[in-house]
N, C-alpha and C positions, 0 to 999 in steps of 0.2 A: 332718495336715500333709503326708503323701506325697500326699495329693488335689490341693495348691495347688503341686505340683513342689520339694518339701524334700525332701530325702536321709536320707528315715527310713524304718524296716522297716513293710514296706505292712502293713495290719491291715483286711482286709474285714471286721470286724467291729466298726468303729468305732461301727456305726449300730444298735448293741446294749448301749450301758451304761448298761440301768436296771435295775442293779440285782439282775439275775438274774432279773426278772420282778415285777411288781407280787404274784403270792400268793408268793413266795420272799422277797420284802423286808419283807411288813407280817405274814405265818403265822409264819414260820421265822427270821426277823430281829429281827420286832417293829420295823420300821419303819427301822432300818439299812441304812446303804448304803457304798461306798466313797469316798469324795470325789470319784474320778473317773467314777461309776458301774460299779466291779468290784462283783460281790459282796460283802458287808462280812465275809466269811471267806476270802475267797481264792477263785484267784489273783486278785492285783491289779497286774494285767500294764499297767495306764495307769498306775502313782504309781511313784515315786522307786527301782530296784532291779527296776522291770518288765523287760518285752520293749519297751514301746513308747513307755517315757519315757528318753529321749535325752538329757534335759536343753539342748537348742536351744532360744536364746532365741528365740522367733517374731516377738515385735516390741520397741518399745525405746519411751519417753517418758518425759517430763518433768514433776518433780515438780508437781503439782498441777494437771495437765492435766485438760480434760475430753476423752474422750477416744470415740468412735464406734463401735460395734459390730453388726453386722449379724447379725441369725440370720433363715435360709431355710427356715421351715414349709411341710414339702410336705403336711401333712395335720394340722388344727388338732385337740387333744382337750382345748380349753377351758384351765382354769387359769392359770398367772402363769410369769414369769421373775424366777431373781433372780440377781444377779454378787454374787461373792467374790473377796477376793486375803488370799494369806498372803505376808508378807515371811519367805520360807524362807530365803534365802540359801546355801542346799545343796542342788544337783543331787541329788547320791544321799542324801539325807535326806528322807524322808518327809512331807508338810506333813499336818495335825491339821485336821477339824472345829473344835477348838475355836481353832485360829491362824483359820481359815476368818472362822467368825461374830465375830470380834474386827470385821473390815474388811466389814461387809457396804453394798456400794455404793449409794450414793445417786445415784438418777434425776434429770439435772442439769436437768430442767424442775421440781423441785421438788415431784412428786409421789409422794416417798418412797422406797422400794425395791424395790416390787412392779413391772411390767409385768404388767397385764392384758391379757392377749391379745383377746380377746371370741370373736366365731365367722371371723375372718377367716384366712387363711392367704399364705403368701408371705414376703416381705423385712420385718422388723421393724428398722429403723435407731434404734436407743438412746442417744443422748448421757448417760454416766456420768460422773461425778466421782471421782477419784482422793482417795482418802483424805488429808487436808492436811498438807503435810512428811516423807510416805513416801516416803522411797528405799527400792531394792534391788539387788541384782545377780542375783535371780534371785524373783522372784513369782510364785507359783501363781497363776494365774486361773482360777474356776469358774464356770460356765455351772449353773444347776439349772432345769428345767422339771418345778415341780409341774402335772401334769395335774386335769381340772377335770369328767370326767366319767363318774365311778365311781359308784352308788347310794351312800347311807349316811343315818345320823344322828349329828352333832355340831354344835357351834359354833352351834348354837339353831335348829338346821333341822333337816327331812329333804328328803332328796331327790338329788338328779343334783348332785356336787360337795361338799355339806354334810361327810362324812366326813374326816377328818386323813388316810383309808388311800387312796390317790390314788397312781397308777402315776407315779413319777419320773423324770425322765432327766437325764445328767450329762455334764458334758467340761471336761476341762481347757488350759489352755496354761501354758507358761512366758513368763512377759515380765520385764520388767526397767524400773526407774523412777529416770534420772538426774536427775542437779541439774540446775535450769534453766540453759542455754547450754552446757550439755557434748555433745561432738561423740557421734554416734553411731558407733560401733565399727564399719571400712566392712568386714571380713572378715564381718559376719553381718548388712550392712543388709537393711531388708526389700523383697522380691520386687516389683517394679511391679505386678503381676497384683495385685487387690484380696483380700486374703484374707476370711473370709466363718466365721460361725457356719451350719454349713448341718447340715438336717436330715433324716430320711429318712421313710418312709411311717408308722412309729411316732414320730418326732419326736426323733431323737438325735443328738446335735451330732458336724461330724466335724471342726469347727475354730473357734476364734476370736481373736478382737483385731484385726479390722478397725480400723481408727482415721485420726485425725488424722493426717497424716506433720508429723512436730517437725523443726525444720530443722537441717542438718547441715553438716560442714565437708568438702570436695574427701576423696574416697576416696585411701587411703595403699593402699600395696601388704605386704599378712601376708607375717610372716616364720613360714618352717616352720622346725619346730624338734628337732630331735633326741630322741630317746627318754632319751638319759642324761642331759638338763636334767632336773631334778625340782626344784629351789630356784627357783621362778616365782612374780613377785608384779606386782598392777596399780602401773600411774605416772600419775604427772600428777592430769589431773581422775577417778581410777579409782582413785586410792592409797586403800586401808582398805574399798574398798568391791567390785571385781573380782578380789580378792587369791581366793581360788576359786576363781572363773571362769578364772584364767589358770594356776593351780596342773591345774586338772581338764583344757584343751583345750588347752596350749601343748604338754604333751608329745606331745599328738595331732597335730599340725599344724599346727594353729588357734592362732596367736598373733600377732595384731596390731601393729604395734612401735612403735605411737603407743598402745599400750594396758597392755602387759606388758612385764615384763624376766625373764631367765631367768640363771641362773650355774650 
């Protein structure tokens, strides 16, 4: 996110979370990885209690949206893409593999979940589908690029790709999935500059949730909020569902007043 101009702790090494390495992931792991591609033992300085998860929503959309996503392969190593979302609901709570594969996204031309890459490299623009009647105030989104060009024998081959042991790469965002027609929160609307899945010479994502922009109501001006609030809960179209979100960033500053109340 500090790449697309968001006020997060820069991380040059964004363009290194697979994993700890393909022989560290499938020798010493047996094939484990972190959700956000940390090592699956630590540190896992991208998920929830990291250095470099913020818990900033990055983008915001509406229930049952299909929704655009761009990843920028500077250098192709075959294999597939696939998207996940977990309805976390809590910034500093950890989201699960298995909340992950509950929402595994469907490719909204209807050819499943896979993106297959083939040999091309560049901009890959994905129309997804949002999983039917999820809200959240706070969803993991994952990015996984199984790679596609490792020797092996499985899956009734041999050869270049056949193996399940195929070098990974990972990345996350936080986004958020309102009811349909509810205003977008204008203290954390998204950035005009097009955000982007982009990737580096190993192929690892340093952001995503390009999208659709869902339409929104005239920006209100946030109200900063004093450190001795702490009783902070969402209003209006955000009641039961922001109550979090405005408990975690009202005392910060970050409180909206078409969004939260504070006593």
């Amino acid at each position: 996110m500090w790449r697309l101009g968001f006020k997060t702790p820069v991380n040059y090494d964004d363009i290194e979370l697979y994993c700890g390495g393909m022989a560290h992931q499938w020798t010493f792991n047996h094939g484990k990885c972190g959700i956000c591609g940390d090592p699956h033992e630590g540190p896992r300085a991208n998920e929830a209690g990291g250095k470099y998860a913020t818990g900033i929503i990055s983008r915001y959309y509406h229930k049952d949206q299909i929704i655009t996503v761009d990843v920028d392969l500077t250098t192709n190593h075959l294999g597939w893409f696939e998207f996940r979302l977990c309805p976390n609901n809590n910034v500093k709570k950890p989201a699960t593999h298995e909340c992950l594969n509950k929402y595994l996204l469907r490719l909204a031309n209807g050819n499943g979940t896979r993106l297959y890459i083939g040999q091309k490299k560049g901009h890959f623009f994905t129309k997804l589908k949002l999983p039917a009647g999820l809200t959240c105030s706070q969803c993991v989104f994952q990015w996984k690029y199984h790679t596609g060009n490792t020797w092996g024998e499985g899956n009734k081959c041999v050869g270049m790709g056949c193996s399940d042991a195929q070098e990974e790469f990972y990345g996350c965002a936080d986004i958020a999935i309102l009811n349909k027609g509810a205003p977008i929160p204008s203290t954390i609307r998204p950035r005009t500059r097009r955000p982007h899945v982009s990737t580096s010479r190993s192929g690892h994502m340093k952001h995503s949730t390009s999208h659709r922009r869902p339409s929104t109501q005239s920006p209100r001006r946030s109200t900063s909020v004093p450190q001795k609030f702490k009783n902070c809960h969402a209003i209006g179209a955000w009641a039961g569902i922001y109550d979090n979100w405005c408990k975690d960033f009202c005392p910060k500053g970050s409180c909206p007043k078409n969004m939260c109340r504070c006593a």
